[in-house]
Backbone as a ProteinNet text record, in pm:
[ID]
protein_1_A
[PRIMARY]
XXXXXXXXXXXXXXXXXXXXXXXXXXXXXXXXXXXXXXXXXXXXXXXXXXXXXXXXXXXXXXXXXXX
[TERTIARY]
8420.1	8383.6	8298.9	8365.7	8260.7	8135.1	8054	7962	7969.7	7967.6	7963.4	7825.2	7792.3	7696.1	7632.8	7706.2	7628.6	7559.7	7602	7534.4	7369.5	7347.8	7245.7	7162.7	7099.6	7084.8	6930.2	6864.2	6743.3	6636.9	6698.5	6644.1	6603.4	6659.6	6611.3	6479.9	6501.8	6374.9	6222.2	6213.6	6151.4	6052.8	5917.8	5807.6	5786	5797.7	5757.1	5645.9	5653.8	5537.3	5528.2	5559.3	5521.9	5565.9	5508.2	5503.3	5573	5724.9	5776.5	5775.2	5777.8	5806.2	5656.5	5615.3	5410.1	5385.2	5422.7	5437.8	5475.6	5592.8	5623.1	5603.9	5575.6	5496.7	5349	5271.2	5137	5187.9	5279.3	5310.9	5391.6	5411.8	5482	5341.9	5266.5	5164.2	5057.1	5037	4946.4	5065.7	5162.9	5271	5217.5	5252.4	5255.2	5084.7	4962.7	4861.1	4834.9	4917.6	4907.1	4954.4	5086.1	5120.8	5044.8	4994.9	4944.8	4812.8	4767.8	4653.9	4668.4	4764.5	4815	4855.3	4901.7	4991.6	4819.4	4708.1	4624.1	4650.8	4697.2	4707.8	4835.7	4926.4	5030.8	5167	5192.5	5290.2	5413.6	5474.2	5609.4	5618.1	5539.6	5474.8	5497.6	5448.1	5427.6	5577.6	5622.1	5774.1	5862.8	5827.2	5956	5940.6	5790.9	5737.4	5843.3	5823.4	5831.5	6046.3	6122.4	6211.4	6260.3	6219	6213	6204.7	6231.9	6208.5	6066.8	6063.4	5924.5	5874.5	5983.6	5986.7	5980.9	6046	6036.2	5893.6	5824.7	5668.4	5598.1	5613.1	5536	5529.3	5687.5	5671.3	5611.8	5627.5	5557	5374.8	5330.1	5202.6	5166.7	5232.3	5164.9	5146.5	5289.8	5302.6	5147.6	5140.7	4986.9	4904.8	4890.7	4746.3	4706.4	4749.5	4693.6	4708	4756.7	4796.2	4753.7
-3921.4	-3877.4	-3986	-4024	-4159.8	-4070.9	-4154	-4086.5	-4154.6	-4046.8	-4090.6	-4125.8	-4240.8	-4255.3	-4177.9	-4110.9	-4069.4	-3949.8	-3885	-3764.9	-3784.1	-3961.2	-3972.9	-4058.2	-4008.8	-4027.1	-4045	-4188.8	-4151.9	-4169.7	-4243.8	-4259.7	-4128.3	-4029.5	-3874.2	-3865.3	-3880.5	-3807.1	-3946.7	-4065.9	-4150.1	-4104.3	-4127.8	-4089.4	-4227.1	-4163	-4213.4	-4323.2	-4444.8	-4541.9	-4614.7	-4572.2	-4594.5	-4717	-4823.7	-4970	-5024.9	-4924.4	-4928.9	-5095	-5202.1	-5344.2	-5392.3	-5321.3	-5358.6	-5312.3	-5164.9	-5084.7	-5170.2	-5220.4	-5265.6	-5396	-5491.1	-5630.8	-5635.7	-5520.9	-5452.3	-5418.6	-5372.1	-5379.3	-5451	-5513.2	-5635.8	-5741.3	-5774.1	-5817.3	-5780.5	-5604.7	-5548.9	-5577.9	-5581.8	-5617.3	-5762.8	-5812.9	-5968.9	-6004.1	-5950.8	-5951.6	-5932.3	-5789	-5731.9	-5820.1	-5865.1	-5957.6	-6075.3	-6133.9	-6270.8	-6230.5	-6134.6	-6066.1	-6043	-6009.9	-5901.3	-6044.9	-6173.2	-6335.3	-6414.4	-6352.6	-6472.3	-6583.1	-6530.8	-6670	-6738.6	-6713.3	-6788.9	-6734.6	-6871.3	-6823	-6840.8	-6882.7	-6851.7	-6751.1	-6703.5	-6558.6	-6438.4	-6496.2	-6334.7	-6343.2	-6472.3	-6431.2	-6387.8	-6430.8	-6383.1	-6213.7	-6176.3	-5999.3	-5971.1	-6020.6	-5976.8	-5958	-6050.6	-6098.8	-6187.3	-6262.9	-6359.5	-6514.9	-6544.6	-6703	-6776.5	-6877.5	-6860.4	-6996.7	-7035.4	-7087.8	-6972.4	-6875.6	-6708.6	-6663.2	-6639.6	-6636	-6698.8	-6883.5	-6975.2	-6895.4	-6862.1	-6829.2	-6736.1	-6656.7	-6510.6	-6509	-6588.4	-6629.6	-6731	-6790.7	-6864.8	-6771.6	-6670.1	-6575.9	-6515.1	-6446	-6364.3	-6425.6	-6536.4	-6618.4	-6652.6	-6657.2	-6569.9	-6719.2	-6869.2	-6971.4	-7104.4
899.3	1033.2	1099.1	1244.9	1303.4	1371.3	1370.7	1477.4	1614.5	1705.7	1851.6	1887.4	1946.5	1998.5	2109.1	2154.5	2331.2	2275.3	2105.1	2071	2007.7	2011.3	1983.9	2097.5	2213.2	2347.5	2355.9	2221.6	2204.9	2337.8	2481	2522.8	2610.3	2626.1	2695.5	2620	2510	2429.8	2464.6	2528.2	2565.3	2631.1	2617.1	2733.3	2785.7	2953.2	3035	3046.7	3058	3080.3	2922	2804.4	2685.6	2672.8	2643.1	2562.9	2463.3	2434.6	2304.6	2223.4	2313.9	2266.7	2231.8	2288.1	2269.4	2102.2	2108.9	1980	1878.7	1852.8	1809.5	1770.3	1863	1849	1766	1812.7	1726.9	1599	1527	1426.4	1363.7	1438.5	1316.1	1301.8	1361.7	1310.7	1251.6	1225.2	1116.7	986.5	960	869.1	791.9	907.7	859.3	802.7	896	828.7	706.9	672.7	536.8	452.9	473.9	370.9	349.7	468.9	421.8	349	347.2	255.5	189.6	112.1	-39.7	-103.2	-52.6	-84.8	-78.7	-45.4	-3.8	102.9	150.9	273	220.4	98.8	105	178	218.2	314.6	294.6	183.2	145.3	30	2.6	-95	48.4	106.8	194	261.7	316.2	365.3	300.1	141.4	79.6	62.7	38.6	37.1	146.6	298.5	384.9	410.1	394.5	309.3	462.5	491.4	636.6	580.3	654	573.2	611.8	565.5	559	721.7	774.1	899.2	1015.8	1022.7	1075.8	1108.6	920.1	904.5	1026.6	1023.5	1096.5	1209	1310.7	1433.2	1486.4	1377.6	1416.8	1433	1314.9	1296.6	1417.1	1434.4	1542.4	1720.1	1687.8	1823.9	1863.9	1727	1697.2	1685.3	1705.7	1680.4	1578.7	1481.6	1362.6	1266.1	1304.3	1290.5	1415.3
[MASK]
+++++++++++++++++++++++++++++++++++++++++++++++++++++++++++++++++++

């Protein structure tokens, strides 16, 4: 059995004004924090945790400041 997409219409269920890409950007960098914490600061330890490569890591770390 396929599934139809239009029966899953997540955007009705969306509130108004909400930041979903913000949401989400905020957590991928409590993520990536975590890992480079749980790796010590290593950073092809935490990309591979993370399973990203570890050039990916750089960009993201540098997005967040966090580099």
């Amino acid at each position: 059995m396929a599934l139809n997409i239009d029966e899953f219409d997540v955007f009705d269920e969306m509130i108004e004004g909400v930041d979903y890409w913000g949401m989400i950007d905020q957590l991928d960098k409590v993520v990536i924090e975590a890992a480079m914490n749980m790796t010590l600061g290593n950073q092809t330890k935490a990309a591979d945790a993370l399973g990203i490569s570890r050039g990916n890591l750089i960009n993201k770390l540098k997005k967040h400041g966090m580099l």
